[in-house]
C-alpha positions in Angstrom: 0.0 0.0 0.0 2.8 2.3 -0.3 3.6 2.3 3.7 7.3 2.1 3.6 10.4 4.1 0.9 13.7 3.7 1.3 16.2 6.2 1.5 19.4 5.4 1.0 22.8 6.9 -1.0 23.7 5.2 -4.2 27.6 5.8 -3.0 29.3 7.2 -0.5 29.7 10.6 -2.8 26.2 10.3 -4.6 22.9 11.7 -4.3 20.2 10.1 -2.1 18.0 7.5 -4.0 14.6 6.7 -2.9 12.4 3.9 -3.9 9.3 2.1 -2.5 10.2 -1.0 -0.6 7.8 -4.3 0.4 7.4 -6.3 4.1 9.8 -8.5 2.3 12.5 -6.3 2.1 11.6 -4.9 4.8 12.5 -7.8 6.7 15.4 -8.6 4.8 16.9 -5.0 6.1 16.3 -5.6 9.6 17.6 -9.4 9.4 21.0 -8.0 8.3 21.2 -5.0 10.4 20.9 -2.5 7.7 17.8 -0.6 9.5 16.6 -1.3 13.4 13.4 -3.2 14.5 12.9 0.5 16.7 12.7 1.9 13.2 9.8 0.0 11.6 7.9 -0.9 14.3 4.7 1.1 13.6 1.9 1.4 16.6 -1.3 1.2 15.8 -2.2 4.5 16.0 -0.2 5.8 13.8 -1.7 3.3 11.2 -5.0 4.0 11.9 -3.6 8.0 11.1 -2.6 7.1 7.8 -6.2 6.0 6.9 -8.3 8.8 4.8 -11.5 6.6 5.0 -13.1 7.4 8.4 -15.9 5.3 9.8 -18.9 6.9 8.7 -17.8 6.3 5.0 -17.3 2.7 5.3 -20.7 2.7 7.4 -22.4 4.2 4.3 -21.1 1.8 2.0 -22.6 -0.8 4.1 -25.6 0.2 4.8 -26.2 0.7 0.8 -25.0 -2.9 0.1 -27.5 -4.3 3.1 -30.1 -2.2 1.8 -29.6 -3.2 -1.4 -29.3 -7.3 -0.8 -32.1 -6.9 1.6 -34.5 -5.7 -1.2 -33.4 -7.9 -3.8 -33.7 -11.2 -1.4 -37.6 -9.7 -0.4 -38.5 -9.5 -3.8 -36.8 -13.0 -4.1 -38.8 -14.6 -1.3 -42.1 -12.8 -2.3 -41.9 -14.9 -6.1 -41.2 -11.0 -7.6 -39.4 -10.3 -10.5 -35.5 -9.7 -10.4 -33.1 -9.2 -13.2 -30.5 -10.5 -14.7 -28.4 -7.5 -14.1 -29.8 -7.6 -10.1 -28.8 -10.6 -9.6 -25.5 -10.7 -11.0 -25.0 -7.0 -9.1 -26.0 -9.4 -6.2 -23.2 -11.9 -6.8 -20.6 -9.2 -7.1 -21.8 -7.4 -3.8 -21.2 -11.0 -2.4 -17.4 -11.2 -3.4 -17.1 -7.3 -2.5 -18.3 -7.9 1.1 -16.1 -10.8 1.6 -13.0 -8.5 0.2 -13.9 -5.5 2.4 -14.2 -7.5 5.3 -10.2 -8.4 4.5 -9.6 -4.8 4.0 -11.6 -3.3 6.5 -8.5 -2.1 8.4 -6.3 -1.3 5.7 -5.4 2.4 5.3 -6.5 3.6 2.1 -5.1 6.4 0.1 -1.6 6.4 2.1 -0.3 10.0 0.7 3.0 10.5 3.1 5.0 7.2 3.6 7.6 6.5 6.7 10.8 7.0 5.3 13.9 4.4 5.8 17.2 5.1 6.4 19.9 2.4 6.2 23.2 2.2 8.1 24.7 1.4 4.4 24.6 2.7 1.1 22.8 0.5 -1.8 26.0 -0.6 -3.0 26.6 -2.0 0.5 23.5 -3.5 0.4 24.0 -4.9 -3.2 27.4 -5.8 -2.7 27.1 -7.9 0.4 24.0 -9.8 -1.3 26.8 -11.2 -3.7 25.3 -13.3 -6.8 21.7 -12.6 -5.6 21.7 -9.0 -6.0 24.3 -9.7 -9.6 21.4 -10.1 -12.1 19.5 -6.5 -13.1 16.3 -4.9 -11.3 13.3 -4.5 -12.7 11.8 -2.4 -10.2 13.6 -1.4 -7.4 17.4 -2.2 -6.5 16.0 -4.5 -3.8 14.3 -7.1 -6.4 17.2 -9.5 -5.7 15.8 -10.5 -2.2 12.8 -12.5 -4.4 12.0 -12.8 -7.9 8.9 -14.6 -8.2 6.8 -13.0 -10.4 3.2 -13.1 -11.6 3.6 -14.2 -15.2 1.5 -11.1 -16.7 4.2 -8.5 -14.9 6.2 -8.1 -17.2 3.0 -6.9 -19.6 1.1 -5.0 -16.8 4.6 -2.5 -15.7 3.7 0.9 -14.5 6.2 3.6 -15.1 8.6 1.9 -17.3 8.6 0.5 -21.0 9.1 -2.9 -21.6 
């Protein structure tokens, strides 16, 4: 979601490169002492502050979807008339529920992430990876730490032409 960047110099002598990073690299930086635990341990609070949906919003949205379900299933039970397009908006306000139920706590529309600073530059970083960190980045100079890809990335790239 855009929580955590990276901050870090290029070279001793070089200008400050920052990049997004993921929990995997994340971890991978406090494993091997390049940033402290202190440093991305993040309360709960200041989670919660990062969040630009407040409660009444996401108590909108689901009293529409209730409302909504509730009228089609009454019409249902009563032998009424309902759509083809109802019922499909029906199934998809089934699989939305169960994906804003997983997403219900997470911040949405992150503007300002927390910022990283390593103990070492990138070419520390890259340099005591060894033949990990050799072959080129697609994304970020941390891509070494896993490569697994979804098949379709290299199509669906944002930012960068293929």
């Amino acid at each position: 979601m855009g929580g955590f960047v990276l901050q870090t110099r290029v070279s001793e002598d070089a200008e400050w490169m920052v990049f997004p990073v993921d929990a995997k690299q994340v971890l991978y930086l406090v494993d091997n002492h390049y940033i402290s635990y202190d440093e991305v341990y993040i309360e709960r609070k200041v989670i919660k502050d990062k969040d630009k949906v407040d409660g009444i919003l996401r108590l909108v949205i689901v009293v529409q979807i209730s409302w909504y379900s509730i009228g089609c299933i009454a019409r249902i039970y009563q032998h009424l008339t309902v759509t083809a397009l109802e019922l499909a908006t029906l199934g998809f306000v089934f699989y939305s529920m169960g994906t804003y139920y997983f997403w219900f706590h997470k911040p949405m529309d992150v503007a300002r992430a927390i910022t990283l600073m390593p103990t070492a530059t990138i070419a520390n970083i890259l340099c005591d990876a060894g033949d990990k960190a050799r072959e080129p980045y697609r994304n970020t100079p941390m891509d070494f730490i896993y490569r697994d890809e979804w098949s379709w990335t290299r199509y669906w790239h944002i930012g960068r032409a293929s």
